[in-house]
C-alpha positions as CSV (number, residue, x, y, z in Angstrom):
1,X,116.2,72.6,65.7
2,X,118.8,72.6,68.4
3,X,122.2,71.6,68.2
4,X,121.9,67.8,69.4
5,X,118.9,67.5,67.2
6,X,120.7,68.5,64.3
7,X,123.8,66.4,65.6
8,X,121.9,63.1,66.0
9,X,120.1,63.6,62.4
10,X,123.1,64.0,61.0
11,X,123.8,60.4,61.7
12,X,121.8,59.7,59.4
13,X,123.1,61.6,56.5
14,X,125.9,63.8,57.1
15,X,126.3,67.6,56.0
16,X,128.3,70.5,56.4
17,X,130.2,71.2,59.2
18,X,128.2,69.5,61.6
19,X,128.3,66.1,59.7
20,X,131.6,66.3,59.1
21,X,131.5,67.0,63.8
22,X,129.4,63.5,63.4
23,X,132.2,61.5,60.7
24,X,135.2,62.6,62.9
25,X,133.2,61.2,65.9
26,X,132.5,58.0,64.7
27,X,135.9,57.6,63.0
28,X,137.4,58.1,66.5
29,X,135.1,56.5,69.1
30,X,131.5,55.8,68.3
31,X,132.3,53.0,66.3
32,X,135.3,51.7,67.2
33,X,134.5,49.4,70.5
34,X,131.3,47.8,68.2
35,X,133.7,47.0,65.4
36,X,136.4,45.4,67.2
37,X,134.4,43.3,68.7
38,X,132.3,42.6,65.4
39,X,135.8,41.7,63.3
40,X,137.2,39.6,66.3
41,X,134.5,36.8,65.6
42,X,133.4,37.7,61.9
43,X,134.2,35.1,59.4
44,X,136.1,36.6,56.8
45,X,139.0,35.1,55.0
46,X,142.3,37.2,54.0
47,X,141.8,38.2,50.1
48,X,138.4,38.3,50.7
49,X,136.2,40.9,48.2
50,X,134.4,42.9,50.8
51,X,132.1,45.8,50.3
52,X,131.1,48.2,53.3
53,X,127.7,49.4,52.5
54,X,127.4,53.5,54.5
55,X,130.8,53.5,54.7
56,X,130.5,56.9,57.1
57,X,134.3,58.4,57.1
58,X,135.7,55.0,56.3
59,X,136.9,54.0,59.5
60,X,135.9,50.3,59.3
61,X,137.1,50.3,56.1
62,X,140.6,51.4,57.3
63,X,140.3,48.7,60.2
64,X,139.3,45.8,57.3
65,X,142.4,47.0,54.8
66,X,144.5,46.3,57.6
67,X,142.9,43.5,59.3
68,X,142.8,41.7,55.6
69,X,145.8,42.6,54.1
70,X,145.4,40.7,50.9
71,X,141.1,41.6,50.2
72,X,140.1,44.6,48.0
73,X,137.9,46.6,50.1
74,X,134.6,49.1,48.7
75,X,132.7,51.4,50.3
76,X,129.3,53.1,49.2
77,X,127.2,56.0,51.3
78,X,125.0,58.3,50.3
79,X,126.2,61.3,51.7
80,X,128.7,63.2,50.0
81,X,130.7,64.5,53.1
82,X,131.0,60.9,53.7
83,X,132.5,59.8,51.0
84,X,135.0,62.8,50.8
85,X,136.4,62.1,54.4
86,X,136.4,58.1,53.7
87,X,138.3,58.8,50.6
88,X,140.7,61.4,52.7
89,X,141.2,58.5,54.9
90,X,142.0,56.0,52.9
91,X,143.8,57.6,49.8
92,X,147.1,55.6,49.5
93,X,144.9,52.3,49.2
94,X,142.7,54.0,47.1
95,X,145.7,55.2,45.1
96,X,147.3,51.2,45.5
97,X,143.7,50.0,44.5
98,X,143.4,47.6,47.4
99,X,140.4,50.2,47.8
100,X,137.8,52.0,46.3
101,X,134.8,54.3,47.6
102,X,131.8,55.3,46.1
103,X,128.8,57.5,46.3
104,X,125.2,55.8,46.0
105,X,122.2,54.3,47.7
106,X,122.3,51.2,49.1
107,X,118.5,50.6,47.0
108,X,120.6,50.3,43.7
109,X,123.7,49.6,44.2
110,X,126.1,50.3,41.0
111,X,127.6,46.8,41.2
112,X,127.5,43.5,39.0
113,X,125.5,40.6,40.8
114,X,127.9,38.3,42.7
115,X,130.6,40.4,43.0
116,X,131.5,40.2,47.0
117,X,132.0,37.4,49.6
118,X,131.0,39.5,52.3
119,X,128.8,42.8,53.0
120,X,129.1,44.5,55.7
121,X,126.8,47.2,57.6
122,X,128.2,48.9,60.7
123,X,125.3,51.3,62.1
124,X,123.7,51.4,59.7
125,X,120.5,50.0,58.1
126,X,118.2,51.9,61.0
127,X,118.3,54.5,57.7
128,X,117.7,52.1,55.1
129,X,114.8,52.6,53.3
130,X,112.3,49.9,52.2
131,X,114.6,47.2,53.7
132,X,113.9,44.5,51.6
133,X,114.5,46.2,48.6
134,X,118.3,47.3,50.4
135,X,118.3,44.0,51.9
136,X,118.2,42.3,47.9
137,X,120.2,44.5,46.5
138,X,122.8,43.2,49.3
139,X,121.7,39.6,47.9
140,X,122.3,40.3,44.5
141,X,125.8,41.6,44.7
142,X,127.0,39.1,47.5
143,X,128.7,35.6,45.2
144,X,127.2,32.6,46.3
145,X,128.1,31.3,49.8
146,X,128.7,35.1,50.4
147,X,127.7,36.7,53.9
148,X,125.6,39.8,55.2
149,X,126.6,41.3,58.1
150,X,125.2,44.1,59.9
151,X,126.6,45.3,63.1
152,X,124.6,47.3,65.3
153,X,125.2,49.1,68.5
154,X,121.7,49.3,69.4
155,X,119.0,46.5,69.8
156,X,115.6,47.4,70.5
157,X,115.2,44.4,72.9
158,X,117.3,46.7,75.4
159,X,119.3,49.8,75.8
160,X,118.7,53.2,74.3
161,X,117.1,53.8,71.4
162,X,117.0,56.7,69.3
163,X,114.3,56.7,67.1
164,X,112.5,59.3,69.4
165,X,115.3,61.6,68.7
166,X,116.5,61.1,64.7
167,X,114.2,61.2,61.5
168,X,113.5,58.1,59.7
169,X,115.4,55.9,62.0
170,X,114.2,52.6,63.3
171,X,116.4,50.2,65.6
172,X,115.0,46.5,64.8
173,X,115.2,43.7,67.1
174,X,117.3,40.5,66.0
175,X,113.7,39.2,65.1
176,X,112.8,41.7,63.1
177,X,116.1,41.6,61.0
178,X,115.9,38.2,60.4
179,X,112.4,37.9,58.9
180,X,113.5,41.0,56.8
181,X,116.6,39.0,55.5
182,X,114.7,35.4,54.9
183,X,112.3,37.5,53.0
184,X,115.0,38.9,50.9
185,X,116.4,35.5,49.9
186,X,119.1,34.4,52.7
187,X,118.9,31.2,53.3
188,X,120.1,30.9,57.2
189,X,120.7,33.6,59.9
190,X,123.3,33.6,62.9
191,X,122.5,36.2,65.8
192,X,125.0,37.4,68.1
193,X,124.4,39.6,71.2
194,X,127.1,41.4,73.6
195,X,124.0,42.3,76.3
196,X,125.6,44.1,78.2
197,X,126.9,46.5,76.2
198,X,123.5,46.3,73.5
199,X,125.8,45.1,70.7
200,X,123.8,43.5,68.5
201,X,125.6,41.4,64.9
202,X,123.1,39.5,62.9
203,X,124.9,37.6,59.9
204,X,122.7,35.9,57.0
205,X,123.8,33.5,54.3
206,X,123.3,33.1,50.9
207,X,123.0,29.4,49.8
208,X,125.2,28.3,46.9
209,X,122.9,27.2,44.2
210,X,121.8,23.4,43.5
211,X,123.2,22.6,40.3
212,X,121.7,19.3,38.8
């Protein structure tokens, strides 16, 4: 496998030293652009529980802490390289306990049902497997009125897209996502698009029960 290979899989799931190449990456640039311009326009009140779902090195969840000063932020991923630089990051809110970060797999998630207002996925659920499953377990743990979002810097209506290059990935068009999500039980979707730079947010809903 040559070295891009293995430095795109790693994406994915990163290991050893050339995941950790991959977390410092992303922590510094790959993400950064896509998540500003995700949190400039995302709904999320101040105190807010919020729980970022492939958490990578736990750059988003360094930008959330200090974009919502007053929320409790968690993270989960699945790789353990992950979750040692993401805890790294973020120790002195870990050690405050405005923050806590976890490893596990987004298809059973170790958390009580309705336990966030808002999930968040930054590029990331081109790895999920069986996405409806992951996309009820997001349900389940999200309190009612809660929201899903998942931020993506690639949409396969345009721009590049890796799938070719990485194991097990698949980018999914805003179409594609939504059905998934309306299967899994959310009740209405929003789609946003930055075209020009392929930036693709898709947030869904979950409808506070009737009560009669």
């Amino acid at each position: 496998m040559s070295l891009m290979k293995s430095f795109l899989n790693n994406a994915r799931n990163p290991r050893g030293l050339i995941g950790k190449w991959v977390i410092e990456f992303m922590n510094g640039y790959g993400h950064q652009s896509l998540a500003e311009w995700a949190l400039s326009f995302l709904n999320i009140q101040d105190g807010d529980s919020i729980l970022d779902v492939g958490c990578g090195g736990g750059g988003n969840i360094s930008r959330l802490l200090k974009k919502f000063p007053h929320s409790v932020i968690n993270g989960i991923d699945y790789s353990h390289v992950s979750v040692s630089v993401s805890k790294k990051k973020n120790s002195d809110e870990i050690a405050s306990g405005r923050c806590k970060v976890s490893y596990g797999n987004v298809i059973n998630l170790p958390y009580d049902d309705c336990s966030f207002d808002m999930v968040t996925a930054f590029e990331t659920v081109y790895y999920w497997p069986q996405i409806e499953v992951s996309f009820k377990q997001v349900f389940r743990v999200l309190k009612e009125d809660g929201k899903f979002a998942i931020i993506n810097g690639a949409d396969a209506e345009g721009g590049m897209v890796w799938d070719m290059y990485i194991d097990d990935m698949h980018t999914y068009t805003a179409s594609e996502l939504e059905q998934h999500l309306i299967a899994s039980g959310f009740a209405r979707i929003e789609i946003i698009r930055k075209r020009q730079n392929h930036m693709l947010c898709v947030v869904a809903y979950k409808e506070k029960k009737k009560h009669f």
